[in-house]
N, CA, C and O atoms as a GROMACS GRO file, in nm:
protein
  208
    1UNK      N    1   0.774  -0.742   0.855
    1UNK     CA    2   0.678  -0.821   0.783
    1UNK      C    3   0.706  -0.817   0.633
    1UNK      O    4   0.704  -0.924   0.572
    2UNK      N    5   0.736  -0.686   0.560
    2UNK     CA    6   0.760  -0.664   0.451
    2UNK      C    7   0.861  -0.786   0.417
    2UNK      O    8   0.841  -0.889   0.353
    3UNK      N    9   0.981  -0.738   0.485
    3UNK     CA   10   1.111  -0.858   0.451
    3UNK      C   11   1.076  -0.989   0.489
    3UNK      O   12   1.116  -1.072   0.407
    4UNK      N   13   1.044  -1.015   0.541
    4UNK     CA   14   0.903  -1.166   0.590
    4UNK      C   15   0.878  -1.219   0.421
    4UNK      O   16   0.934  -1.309   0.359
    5UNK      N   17   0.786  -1.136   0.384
    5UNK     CA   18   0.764  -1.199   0.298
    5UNK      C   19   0.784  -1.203   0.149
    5UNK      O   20   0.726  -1.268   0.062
    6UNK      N   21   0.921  -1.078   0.142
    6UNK     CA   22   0.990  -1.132   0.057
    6UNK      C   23   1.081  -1.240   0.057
    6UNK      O   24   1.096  -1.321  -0.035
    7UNK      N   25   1.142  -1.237   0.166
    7UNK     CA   26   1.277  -1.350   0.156
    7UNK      C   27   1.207  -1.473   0.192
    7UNK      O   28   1.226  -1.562   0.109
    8UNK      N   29   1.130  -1.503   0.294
    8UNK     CA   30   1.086  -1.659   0.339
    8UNK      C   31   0.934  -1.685   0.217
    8UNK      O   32   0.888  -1.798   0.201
    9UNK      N   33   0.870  -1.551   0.140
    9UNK     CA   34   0.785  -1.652   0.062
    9UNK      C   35   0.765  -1.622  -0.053
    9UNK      O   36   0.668  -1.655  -0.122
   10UNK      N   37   0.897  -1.526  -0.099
   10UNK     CA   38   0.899  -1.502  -0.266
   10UNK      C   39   0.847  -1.430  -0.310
   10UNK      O   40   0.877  -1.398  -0.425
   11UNK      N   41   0.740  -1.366  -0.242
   11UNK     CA   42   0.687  -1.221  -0.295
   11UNK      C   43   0.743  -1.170  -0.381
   11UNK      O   44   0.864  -1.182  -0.399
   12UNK      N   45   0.657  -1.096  -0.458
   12UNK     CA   46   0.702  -0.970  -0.584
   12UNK      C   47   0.708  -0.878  -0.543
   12UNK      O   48   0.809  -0.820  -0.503
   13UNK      N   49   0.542  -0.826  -0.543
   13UNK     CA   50   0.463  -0.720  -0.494
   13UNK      C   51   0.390  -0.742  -0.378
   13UNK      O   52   0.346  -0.856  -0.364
   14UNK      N   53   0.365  -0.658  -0.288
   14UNK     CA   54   0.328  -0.615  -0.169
   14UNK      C   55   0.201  -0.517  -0.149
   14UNK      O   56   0.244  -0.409  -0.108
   15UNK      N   57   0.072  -0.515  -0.162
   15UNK     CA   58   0.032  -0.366  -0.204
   15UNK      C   59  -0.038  -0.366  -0.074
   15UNK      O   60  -0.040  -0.458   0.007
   16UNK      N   61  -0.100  -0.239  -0.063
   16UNK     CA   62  -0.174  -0.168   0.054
   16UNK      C   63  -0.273  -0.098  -0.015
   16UNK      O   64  -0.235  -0.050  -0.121
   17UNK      N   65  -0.382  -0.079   0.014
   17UNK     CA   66  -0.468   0.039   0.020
   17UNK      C   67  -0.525   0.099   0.127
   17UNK      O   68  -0.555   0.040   0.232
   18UNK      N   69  -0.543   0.234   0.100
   18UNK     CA   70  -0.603   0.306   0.203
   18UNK      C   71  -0.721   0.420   0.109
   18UNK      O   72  -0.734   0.436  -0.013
   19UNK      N   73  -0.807   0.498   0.251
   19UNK     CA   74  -0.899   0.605   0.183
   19UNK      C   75  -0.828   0.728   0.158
   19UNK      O   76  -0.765   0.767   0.256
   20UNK      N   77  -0.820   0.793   0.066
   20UNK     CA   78  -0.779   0.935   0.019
   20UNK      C   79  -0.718   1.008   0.143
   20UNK      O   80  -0.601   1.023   0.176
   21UNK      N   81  -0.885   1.066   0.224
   21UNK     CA   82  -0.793   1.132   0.318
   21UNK      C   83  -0.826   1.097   0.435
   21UNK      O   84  -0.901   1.158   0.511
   22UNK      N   85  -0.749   0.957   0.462
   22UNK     CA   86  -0.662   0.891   0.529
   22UNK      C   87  -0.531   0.925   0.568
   22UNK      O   88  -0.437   0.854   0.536
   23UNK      N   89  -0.514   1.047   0.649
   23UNK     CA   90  -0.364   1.088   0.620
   23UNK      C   91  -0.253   1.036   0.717
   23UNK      O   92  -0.132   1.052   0.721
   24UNK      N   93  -0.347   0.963   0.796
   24UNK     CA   94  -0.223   0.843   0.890
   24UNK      C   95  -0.186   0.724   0.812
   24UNK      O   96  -0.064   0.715   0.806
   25UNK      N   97  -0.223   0.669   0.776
   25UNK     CA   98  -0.257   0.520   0.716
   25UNK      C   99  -0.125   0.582   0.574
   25UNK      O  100  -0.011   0.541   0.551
   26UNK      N  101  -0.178   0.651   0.530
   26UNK     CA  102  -0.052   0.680   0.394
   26UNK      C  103   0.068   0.707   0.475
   26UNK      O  104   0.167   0.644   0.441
   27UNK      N  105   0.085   0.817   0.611
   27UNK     CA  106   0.228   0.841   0.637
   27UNK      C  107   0.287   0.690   0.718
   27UNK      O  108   0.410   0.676   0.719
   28UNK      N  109   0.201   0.579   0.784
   28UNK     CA  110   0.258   0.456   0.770
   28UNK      C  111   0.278   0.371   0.646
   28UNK      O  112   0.360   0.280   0.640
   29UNK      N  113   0.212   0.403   0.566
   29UNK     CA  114   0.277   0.306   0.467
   29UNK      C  115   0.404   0.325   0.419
   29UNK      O  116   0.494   0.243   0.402
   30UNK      N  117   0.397   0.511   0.388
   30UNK     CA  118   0.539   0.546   0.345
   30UNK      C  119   0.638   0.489   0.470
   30UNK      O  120   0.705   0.388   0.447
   31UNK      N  121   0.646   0.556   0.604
   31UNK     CA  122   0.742   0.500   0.676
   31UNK      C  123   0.827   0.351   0.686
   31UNK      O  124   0.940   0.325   0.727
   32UNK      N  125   0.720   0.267   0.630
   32UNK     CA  126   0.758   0.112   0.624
   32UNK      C  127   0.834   0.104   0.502
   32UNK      O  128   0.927   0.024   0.506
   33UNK      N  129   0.811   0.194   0.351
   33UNK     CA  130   0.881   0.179   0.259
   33UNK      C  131   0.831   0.155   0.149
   33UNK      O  132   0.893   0.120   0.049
   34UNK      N  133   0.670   0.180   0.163
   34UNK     CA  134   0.580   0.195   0.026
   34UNK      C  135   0.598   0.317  -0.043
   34UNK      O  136   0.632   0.409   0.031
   35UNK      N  137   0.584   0.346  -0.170
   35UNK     CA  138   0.529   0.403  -0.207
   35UNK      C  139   0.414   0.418  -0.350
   35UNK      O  140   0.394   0.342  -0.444
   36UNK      N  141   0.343   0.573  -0.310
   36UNK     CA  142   0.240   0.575  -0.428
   36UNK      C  143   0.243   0.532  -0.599
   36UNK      O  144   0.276   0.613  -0.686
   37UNK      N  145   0.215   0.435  -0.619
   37UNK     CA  146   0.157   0.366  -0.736
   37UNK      C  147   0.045   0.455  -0.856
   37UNK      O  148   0.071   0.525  -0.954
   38UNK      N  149  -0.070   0.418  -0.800
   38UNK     CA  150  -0.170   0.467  -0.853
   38UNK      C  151  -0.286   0.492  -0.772
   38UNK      O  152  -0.270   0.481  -0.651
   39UNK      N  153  -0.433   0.531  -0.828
   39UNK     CA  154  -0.563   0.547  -0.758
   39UNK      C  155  -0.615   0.489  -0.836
   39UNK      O  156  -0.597   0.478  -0.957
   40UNK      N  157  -0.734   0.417  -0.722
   40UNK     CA  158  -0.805   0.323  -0.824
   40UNK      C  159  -0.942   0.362  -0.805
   40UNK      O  160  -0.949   0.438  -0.709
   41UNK      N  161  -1.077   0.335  -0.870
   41UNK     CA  162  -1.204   0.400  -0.847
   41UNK      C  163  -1.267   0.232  -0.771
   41UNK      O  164  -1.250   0.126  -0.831
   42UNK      N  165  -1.328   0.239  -0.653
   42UNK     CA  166  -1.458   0.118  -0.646
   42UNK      C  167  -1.566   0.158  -0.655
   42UNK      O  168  -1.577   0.276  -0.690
   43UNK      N  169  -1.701   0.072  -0.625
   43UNK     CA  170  -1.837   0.098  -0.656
   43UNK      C  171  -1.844   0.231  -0.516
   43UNK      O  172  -1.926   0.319  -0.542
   44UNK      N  173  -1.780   0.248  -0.396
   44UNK     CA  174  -1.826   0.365  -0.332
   44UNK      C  175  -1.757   0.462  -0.306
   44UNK      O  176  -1.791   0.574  -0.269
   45UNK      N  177  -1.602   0.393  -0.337
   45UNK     CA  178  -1.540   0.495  -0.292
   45UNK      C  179  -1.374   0.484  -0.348
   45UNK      O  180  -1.304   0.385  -0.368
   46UNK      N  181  -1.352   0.607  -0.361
   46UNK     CA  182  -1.216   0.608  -0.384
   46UNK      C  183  -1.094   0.524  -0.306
   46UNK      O  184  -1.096   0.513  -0.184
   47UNK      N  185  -0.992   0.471  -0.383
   47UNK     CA  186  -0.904   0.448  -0.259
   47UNK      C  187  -0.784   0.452  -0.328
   47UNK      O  188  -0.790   0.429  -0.449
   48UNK      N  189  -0.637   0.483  -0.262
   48UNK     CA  190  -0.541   0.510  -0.345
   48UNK      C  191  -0.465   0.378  -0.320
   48UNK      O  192  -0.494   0.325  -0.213
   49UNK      N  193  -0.349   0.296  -0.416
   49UNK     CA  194  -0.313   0.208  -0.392
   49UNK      C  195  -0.120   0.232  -0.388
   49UNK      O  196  -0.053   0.292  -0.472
   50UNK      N  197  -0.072   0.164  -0.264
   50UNK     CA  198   0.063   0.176  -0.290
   50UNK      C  199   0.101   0.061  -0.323
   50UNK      O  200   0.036  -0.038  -0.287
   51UNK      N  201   0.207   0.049  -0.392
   51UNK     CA  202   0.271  -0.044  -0.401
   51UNK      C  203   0.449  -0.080  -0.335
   51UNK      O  204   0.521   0.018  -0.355
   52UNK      N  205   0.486  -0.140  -0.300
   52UNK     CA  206   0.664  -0.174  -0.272
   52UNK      C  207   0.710  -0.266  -0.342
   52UNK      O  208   0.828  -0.298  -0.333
   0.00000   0.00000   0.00000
């Protein structure tokens, strides 16, 4: 999917978020080829953001 939508629709950036401790959801993102960016604050809750 990643390569999806860089090559057929020009994509830059790609991002994902997930909850902190979420600790499946982060070891899939890494496996696909994200990685950690930054953390961002919302009105309830934390969430960390990756970027590729």
């Amino acid at each position: 999917m990643l390569k999806l939508g860089f090559s057929s629709y020009s994509l830059n950036k790609i991002s994902a978020s997930f909850v902190p401790n979420n600790i499946g959801s982060k070891k899939v993102l890494k496996k696909i080829g994200m990685h950690y960016v930054s953390t961002t604050e919302r009105a309830f809750d934390k969430k960390e953001l990756l970027l590729i």
